[in-house]
VOPAGU-2260 file (C-alpha; in pm, 1 decimal, decimal comma):
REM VOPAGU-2260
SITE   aa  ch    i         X         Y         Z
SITE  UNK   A    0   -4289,4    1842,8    4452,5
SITE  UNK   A    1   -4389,1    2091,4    4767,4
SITE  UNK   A    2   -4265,3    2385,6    4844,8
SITE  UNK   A    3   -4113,8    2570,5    5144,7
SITE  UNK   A    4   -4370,9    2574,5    5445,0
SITE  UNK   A    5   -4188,2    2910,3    5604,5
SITE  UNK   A    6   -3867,7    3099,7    5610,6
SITE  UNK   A    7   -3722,2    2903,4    5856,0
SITE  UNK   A    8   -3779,7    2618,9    5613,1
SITE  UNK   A    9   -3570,5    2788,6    5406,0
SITE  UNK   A   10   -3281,7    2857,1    5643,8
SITE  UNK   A   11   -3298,5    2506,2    5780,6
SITE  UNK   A   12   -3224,7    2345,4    5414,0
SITE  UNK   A   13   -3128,2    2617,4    5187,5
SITE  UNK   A   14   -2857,3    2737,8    5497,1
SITE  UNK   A   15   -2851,6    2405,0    5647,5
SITE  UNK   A   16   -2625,2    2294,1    5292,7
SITE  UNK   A   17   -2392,8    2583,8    5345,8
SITE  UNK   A   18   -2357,5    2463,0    5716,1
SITE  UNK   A   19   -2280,2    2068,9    5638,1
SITE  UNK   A   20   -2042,6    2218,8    5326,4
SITE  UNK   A   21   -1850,7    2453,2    5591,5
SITE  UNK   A   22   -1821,8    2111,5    5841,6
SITE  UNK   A   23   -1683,2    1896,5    5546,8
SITE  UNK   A   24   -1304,9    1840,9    5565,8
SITE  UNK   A   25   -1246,5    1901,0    5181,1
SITE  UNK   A   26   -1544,0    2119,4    5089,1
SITE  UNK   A   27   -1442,1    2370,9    5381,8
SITE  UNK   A   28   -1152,7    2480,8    5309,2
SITE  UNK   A   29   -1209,1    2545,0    5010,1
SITE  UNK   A   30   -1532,5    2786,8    5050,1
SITE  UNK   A   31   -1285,5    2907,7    5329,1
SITE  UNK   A   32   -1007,1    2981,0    5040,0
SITE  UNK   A   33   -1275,9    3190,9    4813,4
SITE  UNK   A   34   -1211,5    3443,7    5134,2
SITE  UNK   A   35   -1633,4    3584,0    4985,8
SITE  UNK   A   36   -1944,0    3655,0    5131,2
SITE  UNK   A   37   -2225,4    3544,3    4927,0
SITE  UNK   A   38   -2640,8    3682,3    5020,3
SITE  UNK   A   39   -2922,3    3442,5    4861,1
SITE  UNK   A   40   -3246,5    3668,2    4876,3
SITE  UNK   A   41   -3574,2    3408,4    4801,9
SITE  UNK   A   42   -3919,4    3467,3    4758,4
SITE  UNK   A   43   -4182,2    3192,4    4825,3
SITE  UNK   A   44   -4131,1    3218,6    5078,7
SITE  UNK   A   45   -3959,4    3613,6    5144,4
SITE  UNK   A   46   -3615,4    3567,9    5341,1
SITE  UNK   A   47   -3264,7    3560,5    5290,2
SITE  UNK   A   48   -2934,5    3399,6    5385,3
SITE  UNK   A   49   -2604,6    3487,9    5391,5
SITE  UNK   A   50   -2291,4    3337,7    5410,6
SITE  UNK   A   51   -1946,8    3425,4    5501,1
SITE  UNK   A   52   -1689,6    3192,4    5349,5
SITE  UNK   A   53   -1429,9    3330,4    5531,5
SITE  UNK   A   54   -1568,0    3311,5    5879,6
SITE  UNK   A   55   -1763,6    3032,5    5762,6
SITE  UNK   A   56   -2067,3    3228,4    5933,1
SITE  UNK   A   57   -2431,6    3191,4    5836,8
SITE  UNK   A   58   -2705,9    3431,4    5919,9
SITE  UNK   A   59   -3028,8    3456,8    5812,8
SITE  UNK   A   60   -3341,8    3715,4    5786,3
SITE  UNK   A   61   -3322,4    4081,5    5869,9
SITE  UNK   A   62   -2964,5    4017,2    6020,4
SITE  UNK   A   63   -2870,9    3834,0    5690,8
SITE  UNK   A   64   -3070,5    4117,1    5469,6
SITE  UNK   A   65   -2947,5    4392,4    5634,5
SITE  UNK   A   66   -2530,6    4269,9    5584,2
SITE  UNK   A   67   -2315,2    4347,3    5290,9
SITE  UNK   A   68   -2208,1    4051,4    5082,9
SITE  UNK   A   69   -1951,1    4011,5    4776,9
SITE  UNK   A   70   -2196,8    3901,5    4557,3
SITE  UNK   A   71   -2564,0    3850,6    4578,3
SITE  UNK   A   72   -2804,1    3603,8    4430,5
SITE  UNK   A   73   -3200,2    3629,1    4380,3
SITE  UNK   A   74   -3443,3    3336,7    4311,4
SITE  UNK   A   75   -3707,0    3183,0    4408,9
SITE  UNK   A   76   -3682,3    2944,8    4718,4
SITE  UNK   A   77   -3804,2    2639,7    4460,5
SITE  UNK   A   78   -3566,1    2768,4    4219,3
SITE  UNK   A   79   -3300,1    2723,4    4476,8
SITE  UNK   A   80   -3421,5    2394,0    4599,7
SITE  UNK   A   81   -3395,9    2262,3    4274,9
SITE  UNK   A   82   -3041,7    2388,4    4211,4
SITE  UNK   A   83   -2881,0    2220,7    4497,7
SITE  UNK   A   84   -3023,1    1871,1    4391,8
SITE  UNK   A   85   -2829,3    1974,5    4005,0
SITE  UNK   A   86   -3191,7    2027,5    3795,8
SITE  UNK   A   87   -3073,0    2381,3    3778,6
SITE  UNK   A   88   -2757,5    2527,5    3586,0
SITE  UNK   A   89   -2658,5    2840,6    3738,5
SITE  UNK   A   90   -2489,6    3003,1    3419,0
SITE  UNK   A   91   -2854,9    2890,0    3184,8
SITE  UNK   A   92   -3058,8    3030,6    3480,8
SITE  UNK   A   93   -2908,7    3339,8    3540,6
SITE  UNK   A   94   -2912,7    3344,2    3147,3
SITE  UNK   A   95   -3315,3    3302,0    3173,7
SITE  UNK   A   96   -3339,7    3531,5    3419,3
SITE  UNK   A   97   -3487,4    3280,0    3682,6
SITE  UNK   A   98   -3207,1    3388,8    3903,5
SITE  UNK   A   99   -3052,4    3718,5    3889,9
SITE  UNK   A  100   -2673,1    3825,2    4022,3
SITE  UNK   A  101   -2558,0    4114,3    4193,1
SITE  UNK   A  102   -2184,4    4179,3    4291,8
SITE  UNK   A  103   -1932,7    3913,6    4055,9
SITE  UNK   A  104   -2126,6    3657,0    3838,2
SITE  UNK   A  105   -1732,4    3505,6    3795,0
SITE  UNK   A  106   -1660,4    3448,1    4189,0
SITE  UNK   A  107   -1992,6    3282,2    4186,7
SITE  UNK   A  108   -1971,5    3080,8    3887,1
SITE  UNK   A  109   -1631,0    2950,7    4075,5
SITE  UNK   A  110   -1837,8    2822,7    4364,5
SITE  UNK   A  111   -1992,9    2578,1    4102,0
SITE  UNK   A  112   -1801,4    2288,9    4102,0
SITE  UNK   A  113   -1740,5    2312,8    4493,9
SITE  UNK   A  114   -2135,8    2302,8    4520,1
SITE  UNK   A  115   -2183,4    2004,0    4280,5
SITE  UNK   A  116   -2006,0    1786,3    4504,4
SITE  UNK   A  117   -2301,8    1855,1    4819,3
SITE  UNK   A  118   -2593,9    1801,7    4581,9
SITE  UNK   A  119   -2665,2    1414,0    4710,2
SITE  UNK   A  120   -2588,7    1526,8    5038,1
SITE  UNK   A  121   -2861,2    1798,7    4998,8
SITE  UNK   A  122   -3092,2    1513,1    4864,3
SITE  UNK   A  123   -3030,5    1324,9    5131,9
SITE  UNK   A  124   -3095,7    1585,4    5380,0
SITE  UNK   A  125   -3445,8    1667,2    5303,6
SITE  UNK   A  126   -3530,1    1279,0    5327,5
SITE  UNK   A  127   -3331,8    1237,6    5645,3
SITE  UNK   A  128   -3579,7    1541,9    5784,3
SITE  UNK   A  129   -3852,3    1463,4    5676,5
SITE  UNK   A  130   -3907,8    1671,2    5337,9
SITE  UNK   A  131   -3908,4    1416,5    5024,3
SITE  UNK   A  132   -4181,0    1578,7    4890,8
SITE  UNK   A  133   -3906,8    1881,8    4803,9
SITE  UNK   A  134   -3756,1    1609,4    4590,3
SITE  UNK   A  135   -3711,8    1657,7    4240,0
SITE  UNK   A  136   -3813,5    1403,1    4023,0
């Protein structure tokens, strides 16, 4: 499996998910519903994300960095990549320490099922772009 190229790697996949879940008829309103703002800070590479349920905004980088957020998750990118294809249990990660929480572990852990239902979709997405080599065997 590869790895993230550059941060805007990152934001095109790793934000790109949040942005097809936001579209989605039945996902949407329900991220809409959790009324949270969730930051992802990555390393390998450095950058972060963050996204706004409620104004079902995304921004990324400095911007994203720089923005308060409800809760806020750390990992690596790969560690993230993995996750939204379901190799990765939050609660046994954050457990392991391979991803660490900051603001409500509970509001996130709610967001679990809702993100299970975009992991082929995530799949799918790296092929359709170009990236199988992100996907897990």
């Amino acid at each position: 499996m590869g790895g993230f190229r550059s941060a805007d790697e990152v934001h095109k996949f790793l934000g790109g998910i949040f942005a097809e879940a936001m579209e989605d008829e039945t996902i949407g309103p329900k991220l809409a519903a959790t009324g949270m703002s969730l930051r992802m800070d990555y390393t390998d590479p450095d950058t972060t994300v963050r996204v706004d349920f409620a104004t079902r905004q995304i921004t990324t980088g400095a911007e994203a960095a720089a923005a308060d957020s409800d809760a806020t998750l750390s990992m690596a990118a790969d560690t993230a990549n993995q996750y939204w294809q379901g190799k990765v249990s939050l609660p046994l990660a954050m457990a392991r320490g391979k991803i660490t929480v900051g603001g409500s572990a509970a509001q996130l852990l709610k967001l679990s099922p809702i993100a299970k239902a975009l992991y082929p979709r995530y799949t799918a997405m790296l092929a359709e772009r170009g990236r199988s080599d992100l996907v897990a065997s």
